[in-house]
C-alpha positions in Angstrom: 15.7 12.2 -10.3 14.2 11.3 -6.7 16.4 9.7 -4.9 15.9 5.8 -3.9 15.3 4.5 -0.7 17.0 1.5 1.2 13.8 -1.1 2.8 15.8 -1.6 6.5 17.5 -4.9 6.7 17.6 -5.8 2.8 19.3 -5.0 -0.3 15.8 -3.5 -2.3 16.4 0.2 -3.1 12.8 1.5 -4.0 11.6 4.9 -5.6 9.7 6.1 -2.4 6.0 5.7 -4.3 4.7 2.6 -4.0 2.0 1.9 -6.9 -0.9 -0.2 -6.1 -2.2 -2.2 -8.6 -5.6 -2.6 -6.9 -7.4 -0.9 -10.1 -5.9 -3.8 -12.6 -8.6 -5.7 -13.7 -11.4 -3.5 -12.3 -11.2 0.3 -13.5 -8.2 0.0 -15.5 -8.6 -3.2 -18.2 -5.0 -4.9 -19.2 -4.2 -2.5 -21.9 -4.7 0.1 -19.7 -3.1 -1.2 -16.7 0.5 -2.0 -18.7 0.1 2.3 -20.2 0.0 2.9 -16.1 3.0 0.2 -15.2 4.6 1.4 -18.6 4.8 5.1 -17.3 5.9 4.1 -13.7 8.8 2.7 -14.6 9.9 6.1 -17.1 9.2 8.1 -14.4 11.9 6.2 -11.7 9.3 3.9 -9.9 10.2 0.7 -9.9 8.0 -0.9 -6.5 4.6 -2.5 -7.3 2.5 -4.0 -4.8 -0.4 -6.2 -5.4 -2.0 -9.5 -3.6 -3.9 -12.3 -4.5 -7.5 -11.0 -4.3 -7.1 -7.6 -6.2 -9.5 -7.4 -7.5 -12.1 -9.9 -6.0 -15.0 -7.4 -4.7 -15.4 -7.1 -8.7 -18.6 -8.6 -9.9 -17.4 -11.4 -11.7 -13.9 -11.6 -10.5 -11.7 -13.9 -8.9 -9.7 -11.9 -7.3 -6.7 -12.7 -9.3 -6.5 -10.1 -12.2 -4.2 -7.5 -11.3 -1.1 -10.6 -10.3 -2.1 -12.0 -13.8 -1.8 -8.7 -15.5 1.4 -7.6 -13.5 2.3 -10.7 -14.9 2.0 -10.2 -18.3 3.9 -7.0 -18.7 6.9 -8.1 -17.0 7.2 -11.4 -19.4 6.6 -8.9 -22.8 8.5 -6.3 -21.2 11.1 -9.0 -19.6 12.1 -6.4 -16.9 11.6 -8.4 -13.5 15.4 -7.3 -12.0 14.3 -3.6 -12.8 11.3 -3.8 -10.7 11.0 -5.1 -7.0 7.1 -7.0 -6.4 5.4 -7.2 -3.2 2.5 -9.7 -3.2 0.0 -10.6 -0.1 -2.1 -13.9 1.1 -4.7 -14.1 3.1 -7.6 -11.9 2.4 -9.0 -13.4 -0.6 -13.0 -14.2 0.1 -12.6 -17.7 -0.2 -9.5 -17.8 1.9 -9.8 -15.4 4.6 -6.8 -17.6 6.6 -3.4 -17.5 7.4 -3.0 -21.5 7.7 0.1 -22.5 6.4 -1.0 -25.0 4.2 -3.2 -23.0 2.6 -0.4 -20.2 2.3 2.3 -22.9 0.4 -0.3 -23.3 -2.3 -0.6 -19.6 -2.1 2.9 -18.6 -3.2 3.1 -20.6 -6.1 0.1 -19.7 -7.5 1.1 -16.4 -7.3 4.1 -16.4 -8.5 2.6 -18.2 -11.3 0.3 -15.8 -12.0 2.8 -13.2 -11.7 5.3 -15.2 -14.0 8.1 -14.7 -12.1 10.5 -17.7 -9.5 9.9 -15.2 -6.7 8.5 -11.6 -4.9 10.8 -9.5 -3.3 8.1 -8.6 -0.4 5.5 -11.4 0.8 2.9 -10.1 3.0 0.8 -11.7 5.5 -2.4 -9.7 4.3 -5.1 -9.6 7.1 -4.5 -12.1 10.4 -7.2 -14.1 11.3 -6.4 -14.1 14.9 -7.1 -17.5 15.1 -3.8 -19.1 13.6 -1.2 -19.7 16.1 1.1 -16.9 15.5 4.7 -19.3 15.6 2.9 -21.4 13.1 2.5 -18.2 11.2 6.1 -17.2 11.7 7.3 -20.4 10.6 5.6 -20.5 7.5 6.6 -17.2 6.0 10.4 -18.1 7.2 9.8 -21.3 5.3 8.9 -19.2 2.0 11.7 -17.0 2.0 14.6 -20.1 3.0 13.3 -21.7 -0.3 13.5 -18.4 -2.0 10.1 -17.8 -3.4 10.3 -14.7 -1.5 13.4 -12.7 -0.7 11.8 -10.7 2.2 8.3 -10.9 4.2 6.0 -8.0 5.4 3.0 -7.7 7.7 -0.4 -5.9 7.0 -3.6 -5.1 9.3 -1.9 -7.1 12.2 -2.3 -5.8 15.9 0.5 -4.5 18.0 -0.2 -7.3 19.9 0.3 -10.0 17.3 3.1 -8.6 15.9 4.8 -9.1 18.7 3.9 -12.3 19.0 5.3 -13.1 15.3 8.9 -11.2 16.8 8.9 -12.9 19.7 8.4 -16.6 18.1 11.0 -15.3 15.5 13.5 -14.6 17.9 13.0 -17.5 19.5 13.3 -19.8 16.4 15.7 -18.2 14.3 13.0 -17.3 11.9 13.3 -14.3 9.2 11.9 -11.4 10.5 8.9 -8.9 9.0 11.0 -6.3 7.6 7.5 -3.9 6.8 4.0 -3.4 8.1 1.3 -2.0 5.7 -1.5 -0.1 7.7 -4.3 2.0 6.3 -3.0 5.3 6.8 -4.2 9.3 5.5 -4.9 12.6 6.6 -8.4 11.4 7.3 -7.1 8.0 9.2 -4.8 8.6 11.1 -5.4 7.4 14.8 -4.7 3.5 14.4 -0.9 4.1 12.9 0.1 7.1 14.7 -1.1 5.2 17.9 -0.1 1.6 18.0 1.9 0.8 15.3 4.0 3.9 14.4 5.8 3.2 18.1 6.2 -0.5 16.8 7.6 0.3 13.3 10.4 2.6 14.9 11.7 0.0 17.4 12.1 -2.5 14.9 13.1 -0.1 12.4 10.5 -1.8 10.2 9.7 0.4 6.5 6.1 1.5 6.7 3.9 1.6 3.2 0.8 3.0 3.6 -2.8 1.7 1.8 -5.5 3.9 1.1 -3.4 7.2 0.9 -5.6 9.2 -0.4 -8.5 7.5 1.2 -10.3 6.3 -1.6 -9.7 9.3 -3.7 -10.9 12.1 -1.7 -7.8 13.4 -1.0 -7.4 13.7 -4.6 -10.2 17.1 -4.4 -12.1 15.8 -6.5 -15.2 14.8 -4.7 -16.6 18.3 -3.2 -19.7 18.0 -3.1 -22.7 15.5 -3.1 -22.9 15.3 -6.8 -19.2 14.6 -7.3 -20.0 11.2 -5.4 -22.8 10.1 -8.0 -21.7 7.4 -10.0 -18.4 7.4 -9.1 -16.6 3.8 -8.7 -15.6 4.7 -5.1 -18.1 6.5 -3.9 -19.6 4.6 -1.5 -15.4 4.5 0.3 -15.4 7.7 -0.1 -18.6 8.4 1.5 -17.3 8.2 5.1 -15.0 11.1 4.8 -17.6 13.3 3.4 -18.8 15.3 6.4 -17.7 19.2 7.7 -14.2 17.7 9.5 -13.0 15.7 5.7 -14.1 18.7 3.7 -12.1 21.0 6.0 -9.3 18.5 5.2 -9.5 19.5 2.1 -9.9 22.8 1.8 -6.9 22.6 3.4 -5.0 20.3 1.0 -6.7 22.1 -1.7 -4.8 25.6 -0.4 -1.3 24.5 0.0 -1.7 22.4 -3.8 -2.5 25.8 -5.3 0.3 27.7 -3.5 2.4 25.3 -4.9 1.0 24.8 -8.1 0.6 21.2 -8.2 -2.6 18.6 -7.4 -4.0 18.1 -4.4 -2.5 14.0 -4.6 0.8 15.3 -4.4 0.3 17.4 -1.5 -1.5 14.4 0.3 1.2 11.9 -0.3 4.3 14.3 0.5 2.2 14.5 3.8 2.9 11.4 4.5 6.7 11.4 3.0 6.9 13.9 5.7 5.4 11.8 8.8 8.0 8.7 8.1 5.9 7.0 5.7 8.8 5.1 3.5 7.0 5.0 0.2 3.0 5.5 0.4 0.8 3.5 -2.0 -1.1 5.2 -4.5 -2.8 3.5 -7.2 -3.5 4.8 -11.2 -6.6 4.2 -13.5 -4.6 6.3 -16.4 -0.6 7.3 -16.8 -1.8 10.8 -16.5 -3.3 10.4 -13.1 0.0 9.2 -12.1 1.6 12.1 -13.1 0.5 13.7 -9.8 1.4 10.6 -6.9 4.9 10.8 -9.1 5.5 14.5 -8.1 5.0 13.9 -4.5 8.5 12.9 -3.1 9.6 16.2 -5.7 7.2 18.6 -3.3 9.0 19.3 0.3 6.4 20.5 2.4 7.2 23.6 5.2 7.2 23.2 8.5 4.3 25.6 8.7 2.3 23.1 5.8 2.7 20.2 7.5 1.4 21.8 10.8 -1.4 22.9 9.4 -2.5 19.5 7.6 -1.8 17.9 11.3 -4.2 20.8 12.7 -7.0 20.2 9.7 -6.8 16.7 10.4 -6.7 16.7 14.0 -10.2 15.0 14.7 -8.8 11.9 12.4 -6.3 11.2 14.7 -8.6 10.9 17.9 -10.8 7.6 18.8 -14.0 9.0 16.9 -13.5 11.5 13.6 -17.1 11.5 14.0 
């Protein structure tokens, strides 16, 4: 059985895939979604992460499905101490904010939804640069001294606002970000690598990557124009698909074969192998989790991961393009 992993500065030991839960409620109906969460857990994972808009950009949504159903598998299941649940605020269309006001109504509607007295992560989803980051700060310290949360995490922040959170922390005695989510693959790799790899390791801070297989084409299965058609990410995906993402996977596609296992696994144990504490990979269908559940099994080469870096070298400078 893989072995867990410790999040720095708390007592959460997680299987080192996180599963996103972005599909609950939009490609994967309720049913569906507690097969996926169902198999998870048999397999050793036991970290979920999910936020109050998943998923909103769903015609008809509110943005609230995937908490709701998350919800209602852990009260017919009755399971919460197995699992460990990392929820976000702040990026939902009708409350693209980090005002604290708006982020103490937040938390208990979540954690409504979610049926549960509190998350074990609370992320600040997407800043809004507007905010006064020590009101921020102060807030999210708030949150966890009440214990609705037991820890708090930072996602698509800058370098420079994260400091600012830090420093106003420091100052205050506030609880500290203990993780940063940043958008991070073989084919996006410049932004983490750059400014906020350097800032995870001096705060020791665990690092879960979103879109880890960039929309699914790291998964292989979008080769060709026609393998776009119709497809529910197609239009994500679309950016990737030019001669420098294709080569990407090619690549991928290679070392998968030699090892006899999917491209996804290859992909995420990429990203095991570049300090990436537990990357987040989502599931429409227990068997396509079968292959994001193999990855902290695969142990890359040396000579592998090299040539990954090499195949993705142009995603890792200013302009892929």
């Amino acid at each position: 059985m893989t072995t867990r992993k410790q999040i720095p500065g708390t007592d959460l030991s997680i299987f080192p895939i996180n599963l996103g839960t972005n599909t609950f409620g939009w490609t994967a109906d309720e049913a569906q979604s507690h097969a996926v969460l169902d198999a998870f857990v048999a397999g050793g994972g036991n970290f979920l992460d999910t936020a109050e808009s998943y998923p909103a950009w769903v015609p008809g949504n509110t943005g609230r499905e995937s908490e709701t159903i998350i919800g209602t598998w852990l009260a017919s299941r009755g399971n919460r101490d197995e699992v460990v649940i990392a929820t976000k605020v702040g990026d939902h269309p009708e409350h693209k904010t980090q005002d604290p006001e708006y982020i103490r109504t937040a938390i208990d509607a979540s954690l409504e939804r979610l049926q549960t007295d509190h998350v074990d992560l609370y992320y600040a989803h997407r800043d809004d640069e507007v905010t006064p980051i020590a009101e921020v700060a102060r807030v999210f310290d708030e949150i966890v001294r009440s214990g609705k949360a037991k820890h708090i995490a930072v996602s698509n922040y800058s370098p420079a606002r994260l400091a600012g959170w830090f420093a106003a922390a420091e100052d205050e005695g506030l609880v500290k970000p203990v993780a940063i989510q940043p958008q991070y693959s073989l084919v996006y790799r410049r932004e983490f690598e750059t400014d906020l790899r350097p800032v995870a390791e001096r705060r020791d801070l665990a690092v879960f990557s979103y879109f880890s297989l960039a929309a699914g084409f790291l998964t292989g299965k979008y080769r060709t124009e026609a393998d776009l058609e119709g497809a529910d990410r197609g239009g994500m995906v679309q950016g990737y698909f030019n001669a420098e993402g294709l080569k990407v996977v090619d690549d991928l596609v290679a070392i998968a074969d030699s090892h006899n296992v999917a491209p996804t696994t290859v992909a995420l144990s990429w990203l095991l192998a570049k300090g990436v504490t537990a990357p987040i990979a989502s599931a429409r269908t227990p068997e396509q989790l079968e292959a994001v559940m193999a990855a902290p099994g695969l142990e890359l080469s040396a000579d592998e991961v090299d040539r990954l870096d090499r195949a993705s070298a142009p995603f890792a400078q200013e302009d892929p393009s």
